[in-house]
C-alpha positions, 0 to 999 in steps of 0.5 A: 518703222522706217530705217533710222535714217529716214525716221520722222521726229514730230516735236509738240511743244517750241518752249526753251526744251523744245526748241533746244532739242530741234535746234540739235536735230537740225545738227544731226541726220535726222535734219531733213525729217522733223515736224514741229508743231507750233502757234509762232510759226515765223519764230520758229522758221527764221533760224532754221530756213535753210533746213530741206524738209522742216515741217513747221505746223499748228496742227498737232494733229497734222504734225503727228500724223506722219510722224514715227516718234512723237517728243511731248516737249511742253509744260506739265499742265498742258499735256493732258489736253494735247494728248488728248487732242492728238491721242487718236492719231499716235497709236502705235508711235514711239511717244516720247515725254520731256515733260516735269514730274509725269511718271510712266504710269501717269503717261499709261493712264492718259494713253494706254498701257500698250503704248511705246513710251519712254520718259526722258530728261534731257538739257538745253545743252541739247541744242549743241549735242552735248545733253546728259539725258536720262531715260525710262521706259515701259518695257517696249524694247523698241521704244527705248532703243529708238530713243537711245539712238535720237538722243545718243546722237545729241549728246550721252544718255543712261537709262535708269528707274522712273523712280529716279528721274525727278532726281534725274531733272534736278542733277542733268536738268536743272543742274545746267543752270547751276554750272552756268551760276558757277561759271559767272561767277568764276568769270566775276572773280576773274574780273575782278583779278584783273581780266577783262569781262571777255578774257574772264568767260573764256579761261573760266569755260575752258577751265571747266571743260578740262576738269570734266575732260578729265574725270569723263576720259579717265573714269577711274578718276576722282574729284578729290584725287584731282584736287590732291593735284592742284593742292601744295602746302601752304598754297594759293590752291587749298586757302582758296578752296578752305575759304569757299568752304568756309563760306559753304560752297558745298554745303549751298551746292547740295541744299539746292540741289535738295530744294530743287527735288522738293519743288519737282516733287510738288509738281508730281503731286499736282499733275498726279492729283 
């Protein structure tokens, strides 16, 4: 393979995933080295016109010709025919899935066990380099060291069990989306207190950022043990909190999280079936 820095990324797929994690490797060293395949070429190239070596395609086949890792960023159900359009021309390359419920064994059966193939999960925070992706792979070292290394520039990774990755999609995926509902809505109170709309996003933002600050730079730190902080007797902290509760703050946290599993583990039986 090519020296890192000359590493050829082909990304199959322009959807919100695909097109977050073009946008972050276009911040990153591998910008000048990236085919993108694409039928809307136009809307892909607009954004990006100042990149050196873009290579903007609507042949997936041309695109993964030349490429040392291939990323499967598209919907489930449109995998098993663009593998099978491009299968021929990616032996040997690092085939990486950003694809919903298609296990390891299920990438195996469509294009062979000897294969490199890592399954990720990344997030659309990708697009600023700031992903919780998850990784697994089949056993090939070099694929997942070559995986780290892409997604450790866009953000943190951890490889664990294929089992766990529907897990995974629901907690670093999905839960993009459930921070943002909580930072809405943080900003709707906000609002409503007295800020305008503007003034509410930007204390609600910075207010989450430092409480993850601070749980990532001090590991040995807990939630509760910071909340302990944050609480006095009789304050305005611990009414707030006791108030959510009582409404179920945590409790509609984890039954969607759980809702979101079961809906992942419908898709797995479907592409599976």
């Amino acid at each position: 393979m090519n020296k890192e820095n000359k590493m050829k990324v082909a990304i199959l797929g322009t959807g919100n995933l695909g097109s977050s994690i073009l946008k972050g490797l276009m911040n990153s060293k591998l910008r000048d080295n990236i085919f993108i395949s694409a039928t809307k070429r136009k809307w892909v190239e607009k954004p990006f016109s100042n990149a050196n070596n873009l290579q903007c395609i609507t042949d997936n086949t041309l695109a993964v010709t030349d490429a040392d890792v291939i990323i499967f960023a598209v919907q489930p159900e449109q995998f098993y025919s663009l593998a099978k359009e491009v299968k021929n021309k990616i032996k040997g390359k690092i085939i990486i899935s950003t694809i919903t419920g298609l296990t390891l064994s299920g990438m195996e059966e469509v294009l062979g066990k000897e294969q490199k193939l890592v399954r990720s999960m990344p997030n659309t925070a990708i697009a600023v380099s700031q992903s919780m992706t998850c990784l697994s792979y089949n056993g090939n070292e070099e694929s997942i060291k070559t995986a780290e290394s892409i997604f450790n520039t866009l953000g943190k990774t951890l490889i664990i069990e294929d089992e766990l990755m529907q897990a995974a999609t629901v907690l670093g995926a999905s839960g993009i989306a459930f921070w943002m509902r909580l930072i809405r809505a943080t900003t709707q109170g906000g609002i409503q207190l007295g800020f305008d709309a503007k003034e509410a996003k930007f204390i609600a933002v910075q207010t989450c950022l430092g409480a993850a600050s601070v749980l990532q730079k001090q590991p040995e730190a807990h939630p509760e043990n910071e909340i302990d902080k944050v609480t006095t007797p009789k304050g305005c902290t611990i009414k707030g909190l006791n108030q959510m509760e009582h409404k179920g703050m945590s409790s509609a946290l984890i039954h969607g999280l759980v809702s979101s599993y079961e809906m992942i583990s419908q898709i797995k039986e479907k592409i599976d079936s």
